[in-house]
N, C-alpha and C positions, 0 to 999 in steps of 0.2 A: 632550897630557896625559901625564904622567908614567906609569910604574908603578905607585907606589905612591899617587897620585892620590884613586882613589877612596878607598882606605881611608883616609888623610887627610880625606878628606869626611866618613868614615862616623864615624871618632874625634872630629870637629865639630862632626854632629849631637846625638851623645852628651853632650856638654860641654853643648850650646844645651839636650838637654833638661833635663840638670841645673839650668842655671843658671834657667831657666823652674821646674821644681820648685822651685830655692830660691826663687825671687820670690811665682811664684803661689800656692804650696804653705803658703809662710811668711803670705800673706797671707790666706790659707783661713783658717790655725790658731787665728792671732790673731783673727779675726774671727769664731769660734765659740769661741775662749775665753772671748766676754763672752757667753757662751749666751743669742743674741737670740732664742729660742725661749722662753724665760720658765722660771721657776720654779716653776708649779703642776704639777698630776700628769701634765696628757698633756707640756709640759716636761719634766719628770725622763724621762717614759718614752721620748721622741724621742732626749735624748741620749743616756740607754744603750744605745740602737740605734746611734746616730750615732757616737759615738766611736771604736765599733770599725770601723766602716767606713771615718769619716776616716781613722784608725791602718791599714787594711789599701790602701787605698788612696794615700795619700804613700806609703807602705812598697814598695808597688810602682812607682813612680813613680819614687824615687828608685836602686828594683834594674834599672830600664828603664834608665833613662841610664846606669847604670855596664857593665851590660851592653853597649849601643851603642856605645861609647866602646871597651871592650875588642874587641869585634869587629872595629874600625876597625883598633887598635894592630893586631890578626893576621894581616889582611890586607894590611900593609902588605907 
């Protein structure tokens, strides 16, 4: 194994979970954009909970992997 090896592993990881956020991430969004939760009132109220959680979650999801990735690039 090289040197800089692992960090090359760790910048791969990073990328895999990006590109995993954009697949499964994207397929989340779209898939609660047609709010299969319905449109009566406990509907409305589920998504206003929901929304913010999808949004704080992708959000972090997609700050992990860049994160990861950058670690990798450091340790190189």
């Amino acid at each position: 194994m090289t040197r800089d090896e692992p960090g090359r592993r760790i910048s791969e990881a990073g990328r895999m979970l990006g590109v995993q956020r954009d697949n499964a991430g994207a397929a989340l969004a779209a898939a609660s954009a047609t709010r299969p939760w319905g449109d009566d009132e406990a509907g409305r109220a589920f998504e206003g909970r929901y929304r913010k959680v999808e949004s704080q979650v992708l959000g972090a999801w997609e700050q992990l992997a860049q994160y990861v990735e950058r670690l990798g690039d450091d340790a190189r």
